[in-house]
N, C-alpha and C positions, 0 to 999 in steps of 0.2 A: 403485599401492598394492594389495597382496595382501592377503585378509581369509583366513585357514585356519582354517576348524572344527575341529578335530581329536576325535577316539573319545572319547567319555565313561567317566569314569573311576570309580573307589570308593577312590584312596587320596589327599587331601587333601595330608597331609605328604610323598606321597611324589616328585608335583610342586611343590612348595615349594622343598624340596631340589632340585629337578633347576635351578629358574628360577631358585638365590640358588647354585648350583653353578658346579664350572668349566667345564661340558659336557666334552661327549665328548673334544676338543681343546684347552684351556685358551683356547676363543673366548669364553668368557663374562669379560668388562671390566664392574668396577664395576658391580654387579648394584643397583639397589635400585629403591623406590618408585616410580609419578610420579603415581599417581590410585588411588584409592579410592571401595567405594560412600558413605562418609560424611567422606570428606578426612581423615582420623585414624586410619587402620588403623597398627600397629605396623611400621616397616620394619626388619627384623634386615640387613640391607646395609647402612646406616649408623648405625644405632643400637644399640651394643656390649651397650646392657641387655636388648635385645627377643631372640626367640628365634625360629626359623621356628615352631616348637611353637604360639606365643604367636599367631603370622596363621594359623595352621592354626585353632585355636581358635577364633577371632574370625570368620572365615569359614564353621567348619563350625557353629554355636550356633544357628541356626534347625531346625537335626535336631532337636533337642529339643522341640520344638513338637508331636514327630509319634512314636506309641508306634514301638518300634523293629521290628513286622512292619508298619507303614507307610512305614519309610522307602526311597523307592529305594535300587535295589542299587548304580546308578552316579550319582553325585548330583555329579559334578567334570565341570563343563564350561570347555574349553580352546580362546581362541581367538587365534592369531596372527597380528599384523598388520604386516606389511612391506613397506616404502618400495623403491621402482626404484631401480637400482644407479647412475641418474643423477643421481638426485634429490639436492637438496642436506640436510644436518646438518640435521632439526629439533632444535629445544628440548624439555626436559622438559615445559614447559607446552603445547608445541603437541602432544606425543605425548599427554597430557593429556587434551586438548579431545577426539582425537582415538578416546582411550578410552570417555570417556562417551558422545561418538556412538553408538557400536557397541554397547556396551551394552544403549542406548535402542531403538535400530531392531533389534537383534535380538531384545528384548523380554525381555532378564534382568533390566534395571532400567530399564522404561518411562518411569520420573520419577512414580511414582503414591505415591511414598513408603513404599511397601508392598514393593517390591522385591528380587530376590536381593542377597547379598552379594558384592562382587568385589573387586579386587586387580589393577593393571596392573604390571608388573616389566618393568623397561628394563635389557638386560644386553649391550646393542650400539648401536651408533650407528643401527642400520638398521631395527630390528623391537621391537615389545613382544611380551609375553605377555599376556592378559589372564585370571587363575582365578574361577570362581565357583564357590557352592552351590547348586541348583538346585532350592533351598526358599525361599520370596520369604518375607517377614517376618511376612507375615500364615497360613503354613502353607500356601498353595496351591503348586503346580506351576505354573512361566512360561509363558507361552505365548511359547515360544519356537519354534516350526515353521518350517522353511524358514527360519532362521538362515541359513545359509552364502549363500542368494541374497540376504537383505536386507542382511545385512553387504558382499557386494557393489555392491550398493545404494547404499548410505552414502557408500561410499570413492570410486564416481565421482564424488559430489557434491564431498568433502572432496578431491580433487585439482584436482577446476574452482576450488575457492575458494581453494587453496594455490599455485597453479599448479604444481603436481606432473606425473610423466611421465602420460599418459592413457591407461589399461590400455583394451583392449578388453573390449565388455562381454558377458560370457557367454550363453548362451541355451538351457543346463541339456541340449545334445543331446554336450558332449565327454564324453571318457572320462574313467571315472573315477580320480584319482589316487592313485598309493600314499600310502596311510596312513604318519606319522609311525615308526611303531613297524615297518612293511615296508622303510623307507628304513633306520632303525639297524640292523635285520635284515642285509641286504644288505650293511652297509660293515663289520657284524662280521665276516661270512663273506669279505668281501675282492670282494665285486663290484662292479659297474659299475653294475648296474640293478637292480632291483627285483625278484622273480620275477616282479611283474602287467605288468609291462616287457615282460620276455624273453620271457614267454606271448602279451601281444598280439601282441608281430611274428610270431613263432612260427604262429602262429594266424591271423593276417591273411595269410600270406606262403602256408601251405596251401590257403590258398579261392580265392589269386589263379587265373583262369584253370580253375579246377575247376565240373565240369559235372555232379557227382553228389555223393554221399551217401560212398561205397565211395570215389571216389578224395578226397575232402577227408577223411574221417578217415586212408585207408592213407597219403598225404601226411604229415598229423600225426605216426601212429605211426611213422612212418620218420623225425621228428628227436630220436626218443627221449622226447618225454613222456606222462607217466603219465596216460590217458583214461579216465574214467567216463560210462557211456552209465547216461540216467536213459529207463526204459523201462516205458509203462502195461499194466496185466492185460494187452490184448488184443496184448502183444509190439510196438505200433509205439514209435518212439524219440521220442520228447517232447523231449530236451535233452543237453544233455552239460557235462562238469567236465574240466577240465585241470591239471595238478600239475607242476614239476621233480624229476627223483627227488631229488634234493638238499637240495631245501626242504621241511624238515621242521619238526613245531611240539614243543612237550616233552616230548611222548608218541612221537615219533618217525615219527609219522604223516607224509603229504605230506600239503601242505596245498593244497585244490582250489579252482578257481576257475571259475565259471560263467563260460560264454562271456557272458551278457548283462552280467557284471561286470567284465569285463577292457573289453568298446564297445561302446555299443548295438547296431550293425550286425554283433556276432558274436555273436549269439542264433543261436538253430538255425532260429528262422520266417525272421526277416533272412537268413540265411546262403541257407537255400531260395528264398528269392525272386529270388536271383541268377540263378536256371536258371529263370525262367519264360521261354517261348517269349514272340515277338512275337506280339499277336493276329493272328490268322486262319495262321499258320501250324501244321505238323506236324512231327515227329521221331518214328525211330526209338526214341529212346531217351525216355521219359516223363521232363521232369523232376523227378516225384516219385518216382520208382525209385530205389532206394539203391544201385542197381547202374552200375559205372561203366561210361561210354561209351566207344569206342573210342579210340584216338591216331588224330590225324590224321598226315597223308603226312609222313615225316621229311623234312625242310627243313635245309638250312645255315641258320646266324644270320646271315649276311648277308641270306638273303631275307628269313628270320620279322622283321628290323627292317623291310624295306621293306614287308612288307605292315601292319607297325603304325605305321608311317609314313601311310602309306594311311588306315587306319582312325583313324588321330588328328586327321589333318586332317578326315575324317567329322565326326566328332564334335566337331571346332571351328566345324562349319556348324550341328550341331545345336542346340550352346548360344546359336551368334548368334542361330538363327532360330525354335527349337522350345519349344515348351511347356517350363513350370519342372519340369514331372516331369522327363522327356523329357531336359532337360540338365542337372537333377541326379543325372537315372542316367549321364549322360556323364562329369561330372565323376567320381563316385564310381568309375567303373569306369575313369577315368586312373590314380586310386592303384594298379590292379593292372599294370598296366604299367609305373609307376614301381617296382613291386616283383618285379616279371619283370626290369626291367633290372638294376635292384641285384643280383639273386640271379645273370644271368648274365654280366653285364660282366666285363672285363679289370681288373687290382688297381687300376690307378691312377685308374682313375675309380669303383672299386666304393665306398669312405666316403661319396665324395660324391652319390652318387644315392641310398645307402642314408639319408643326413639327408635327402634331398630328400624321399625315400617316407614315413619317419617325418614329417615335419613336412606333407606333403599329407594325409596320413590325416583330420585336423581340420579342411581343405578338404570332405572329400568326406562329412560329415552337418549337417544343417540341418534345420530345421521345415519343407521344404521337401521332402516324401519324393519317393523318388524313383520312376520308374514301370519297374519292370526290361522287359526283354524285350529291348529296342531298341538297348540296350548291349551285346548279345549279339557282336557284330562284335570289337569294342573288345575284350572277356575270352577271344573266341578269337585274339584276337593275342597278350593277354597268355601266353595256354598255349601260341600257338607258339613264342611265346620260351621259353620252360623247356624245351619238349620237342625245340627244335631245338638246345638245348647252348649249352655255354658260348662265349664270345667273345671272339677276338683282339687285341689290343689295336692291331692293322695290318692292312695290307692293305684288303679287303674287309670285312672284319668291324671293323676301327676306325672302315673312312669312314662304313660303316653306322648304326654306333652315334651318332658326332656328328650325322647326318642326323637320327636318329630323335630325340637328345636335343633339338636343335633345333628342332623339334616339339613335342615335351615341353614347353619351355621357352615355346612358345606357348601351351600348353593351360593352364599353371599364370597363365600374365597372364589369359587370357580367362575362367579360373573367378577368381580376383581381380576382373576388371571385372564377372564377373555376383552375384556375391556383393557387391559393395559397392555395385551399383546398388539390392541389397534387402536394405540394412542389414543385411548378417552381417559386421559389423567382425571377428569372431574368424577367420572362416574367410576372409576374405577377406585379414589379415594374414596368414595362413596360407599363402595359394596364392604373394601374395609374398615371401616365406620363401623359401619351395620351389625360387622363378625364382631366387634370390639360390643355390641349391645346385646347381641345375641350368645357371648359367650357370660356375660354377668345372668342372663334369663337362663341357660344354662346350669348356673353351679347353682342357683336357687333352683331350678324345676327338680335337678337332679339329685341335691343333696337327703331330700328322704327315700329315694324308693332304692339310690346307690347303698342307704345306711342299711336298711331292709335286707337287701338282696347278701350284703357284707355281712351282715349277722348269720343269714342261712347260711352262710359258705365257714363261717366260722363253727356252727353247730354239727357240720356235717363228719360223721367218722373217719378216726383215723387212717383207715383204707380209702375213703373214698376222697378224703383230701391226696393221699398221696400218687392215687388213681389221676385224679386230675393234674397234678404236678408233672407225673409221667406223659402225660397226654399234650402236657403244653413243651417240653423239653422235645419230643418227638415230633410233635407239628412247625415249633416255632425254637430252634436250640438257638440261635442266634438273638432272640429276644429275653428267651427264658426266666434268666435270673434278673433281667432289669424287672419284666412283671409282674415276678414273683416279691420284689419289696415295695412294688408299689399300692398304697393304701384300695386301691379298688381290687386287688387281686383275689379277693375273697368272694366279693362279690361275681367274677367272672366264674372260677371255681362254681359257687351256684349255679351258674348260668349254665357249664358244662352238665351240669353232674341234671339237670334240668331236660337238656337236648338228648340226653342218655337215655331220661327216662319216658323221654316223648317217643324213644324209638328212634333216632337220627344216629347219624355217625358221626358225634362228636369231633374224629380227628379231620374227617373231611369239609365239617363243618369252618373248624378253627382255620386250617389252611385255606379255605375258600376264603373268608375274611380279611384274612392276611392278604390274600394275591390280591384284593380290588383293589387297593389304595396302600401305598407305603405306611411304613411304621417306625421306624429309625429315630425319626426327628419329633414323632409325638409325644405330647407333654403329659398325658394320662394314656399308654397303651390300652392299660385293660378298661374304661372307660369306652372308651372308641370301640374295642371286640363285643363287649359288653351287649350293645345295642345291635350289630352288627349281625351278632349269633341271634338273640332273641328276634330280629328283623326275618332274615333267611330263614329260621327254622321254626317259624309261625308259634313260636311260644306268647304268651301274655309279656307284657311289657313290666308286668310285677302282680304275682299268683302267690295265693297263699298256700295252695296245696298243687303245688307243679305240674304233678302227672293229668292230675281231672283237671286241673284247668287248662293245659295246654289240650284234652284230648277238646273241651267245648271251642278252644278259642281253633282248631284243627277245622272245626265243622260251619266255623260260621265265619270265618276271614280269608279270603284269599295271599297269595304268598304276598309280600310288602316288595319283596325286593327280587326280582328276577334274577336268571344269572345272566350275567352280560360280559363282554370281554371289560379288560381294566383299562381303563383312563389312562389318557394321556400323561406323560410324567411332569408336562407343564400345568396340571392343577394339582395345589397341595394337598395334602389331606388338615381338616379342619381341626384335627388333635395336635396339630402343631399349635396353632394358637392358643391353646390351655394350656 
């Protein structure tokens, strides 16, 4: 159950008419009454004598109390409240009950008798409106503050006692949402999103991977929106406003939005703190220089995946095992890599990693700040990816991409298990969200280079199939025969018979895989090894001729995956989720 605040108002009747209206779509069904502040307010929705005029009236009549240069300017407070599209038909009386709670805990009409006036209007099976005046009957002002938290408040309780869907519960660090009046903005102009939408991706998508001042605004200014640097006497830059040329307000102005207003973490201090060095290290380039630092060495996107492959897995030891700073700059700095791949993927997996990044974004702030510096590895993968170009949807650059989403799809479980070990329900529904968008970019990135690799393992001879059979029974007997019928298992076969021929030791190889992360309860084993082997043992991520190309990709990659001890048994492995 949603509780929305929504802007405070100065025209009484002019939300009246909107709540006993047809709305914008002729969604408004049977508009009328179900609660009142004294159960007797006039309902003009089914009472043919009453007038909206006649509850405008009746609600606004405490102004009077107050000469008219004392009366607030916006004295219309509006708050809506909406049921989960699971949830079943309440009644008028239980929307009711449900009124006057909210009421009470947000402190319009405490129960002191003295109270504002209000009016609940039910014009859909799913949500009320709740209007008030925001003059209590004795002429004081409510103490209403921090409304929008306490009506969340409320609605956890009144769902535990209804058995309603169970919202997670906020903790005042998400972004903030568009306003009522930004959203009919938007569907007049015929968009998708919101301008505070379009801005944060916009916005979030420029700092991914950026190391200065100079390249996250030249970034900006090169998607085309309109930037306002806010700048003190002494010339240094304090902050900045961002606008779409297109969104404009009656005056024809753009209308601007401070980065602290579009996510907390896109303030211009927050933004800075991303380029702090680790302690006791040095750079050429000062992070506080607004001048931008070099490119690094231009890279294929084949590589710039495997080395953020690399660094993801890093940084999945980090969260297991390092301070809450420490892995919540881990996690925070996965969303730029989820937003380096969105921006360079191939189409068919571009939607889907793009929901993945948008919906990780709310993983990666909590009350839990984060300690930058240390992420530093992680944000320069993410800028290898942008800077080493867009990505094939085959080849090298597909199997790389599955490899790396793969990864991904690990990080988004283990920020999910480290957020729900310390009650961040929000964010921790979030990270799996995320796994649930990056397991669909998954079976597309993976479905040709998995069919590839399945073919070579099918082509290969009779001894050297059965070589490999022996080698996974003797590494893995307790798995064995589940992987051996599962449709990837040809392909892993390949992948041995591959690691053989690079010179590795195959059984040490496959047992190493095994110890990092269980396998019991995953849903593709040999998928999971699959990656895992080609990871550790510096092979190509999908080679047409095995031996020479794992000997090139041997000379010019470093290993992806170090050897580390094994995780904690409280992060899953991400093959469960397929």
């Amino acid at each position: 159950m949603i509780p929305r605040i929504h802007q405070q108002g100065s025209n009484t009747l002019g939300l009246v008419h909107y709540l006993y209206g047809k709305g914008t779509h002729e969604e408004h069904v049977d508009p009328h009454l179900v609660a009142s502040f004294d159960g007797m307010a006039p309902d003009p929705g089914r009472d043919p004598s009453v007038t909206k005029r006649d509850l405008q009236h009746l609600l606004d009549q405490p102004l009077s109390l107050l000469a008219a240069d004392q009366r607030p300017e916006k004295h219309v407070w509006h708050c809506s409240v909406r049921a989960a599209p699971d949830d079943p038909i309440l009644s008028d009386d239980q929307w009711a009950d449900i009124a006057r709670r909210v009421v009470a805990a947000t402190g319009i009409d405490p129960g002191d008798g003295a109270g504002c006036r209000w009016a609940a209007v039910r014009h859909a099976d799913d949500h009320i409106h709740i209007i008030a005046t925001l003059i209590r009957e004795d002429g004081r002002r409510p103490d209403h503050h921090r409304s929008g938290q306490r009506a969340q408040t409320e609605c956890r309780l009144i769902e535990k006692e209804l058995g309603l869907h169970q919202v997670a519960s906020g903790d005042g660090t998400a972004a903030k949402r568009a306003t009522s009046a930004e959203r009919h903005k938007a569907e007049r102009q015929g968009r998708e999103r919101t301008a505070r939408e379009e801005l944060r991706e916009l916005v979030r998508r420029a700092v991914t991977g950026a190391m200065g001042e100079e390249e996250f605004f030249g970034r900006l200014a090169a998607t085309g929106v309109l930037i306002r640097k806010r700048l003190a006497p002494s010339g240094d830059l304090l902050g900045y406003k961002v606008a779409l040329p297109e969104d404009r307000n009656k005056d024809n102005e753009p209308v601007f939005y401070a980065g602290s207003t579009l996510a907390p973490d896109l303030s211009l201090p927050r933004i800075r703190d991303r380029w702090t060095l680790p302690t006791g290290t040095t750079s050429s380039t000062d992070s506080s220089s607004p001048h931008q630092p070099s490119l690094p060495p231009v890279t294929g996107p084949a590589f710039a995946r495997r080395q953020a492959t690399a660094a993801t897995w890093r940084a999945l030891l980090i969260i297991d095992h390092g301070h809450d700073g420490t892995a919540a700059a881990q996690i925070a700095a996965g969303g730029e890599i989820l937003d380096a791949l969105a921006t360079t993927s191939a189409t068919h997996t571009r939607a889907s990693l793009r929901e993945a990044a948008l919906t990780f974004e709310r993983a990666g702030r909590s009350h839990v700040r984060a300690v930058r510096g240390h992420d530093r590895a992680l944000r320069q993968a993410a800028r290898d990816l942008l800077y080493s170009g867009p990505a094939l949807g085959r080849g090298e650059d597909g199997a790389s991409t599955a490899m790396l989403i793969d990864m991904a799809f690990f990080l988004a479980v283990t920020a999910a298990n480290w957020h729900a070990k310390r009650h961040h329900s929000q964010q921790a529904a979030a990270a799996h969200q995320t796994a649930e968008h990056l397991r669909t970019a998954y079976q597309l990135a993976a479905a040709e280079p998995m069919t590839i690799l399945g073919r070579r393992g099918q082509r290969l001879a009779p001894h050297a199939r059965q070589r490999q059979a022996d080698l996974l029974h003797q590494a893995l007997p307790h798995l064995a025969d589940r992987i051996q019928t599962e449709d990837g298992w040809p392909a892993l076969a390949a992948t041995l018979d591959d690691a053989r021929k690079a010179g590795h030791d195959p059984a040490a190889l496959l047992t190493d895989a095994a110890r990092r992360r269980e396998l019991d309860t995953a849903g593709s084993i040999s998928d999971v090894l699959v990656w895992r082997l080609r990871r550790s043992a510096r092979l190509p991520a999908l080679a047409e001729s095995p031996y020479a190309s794992s000997t090139r990709d041997n000379r010019r990659t470093p290993a992806p995956t170090p050897t580390a001890p094994a995780a904690t048994s409280a992060v899953k492995d991400p093959s469960r989720q397929r």
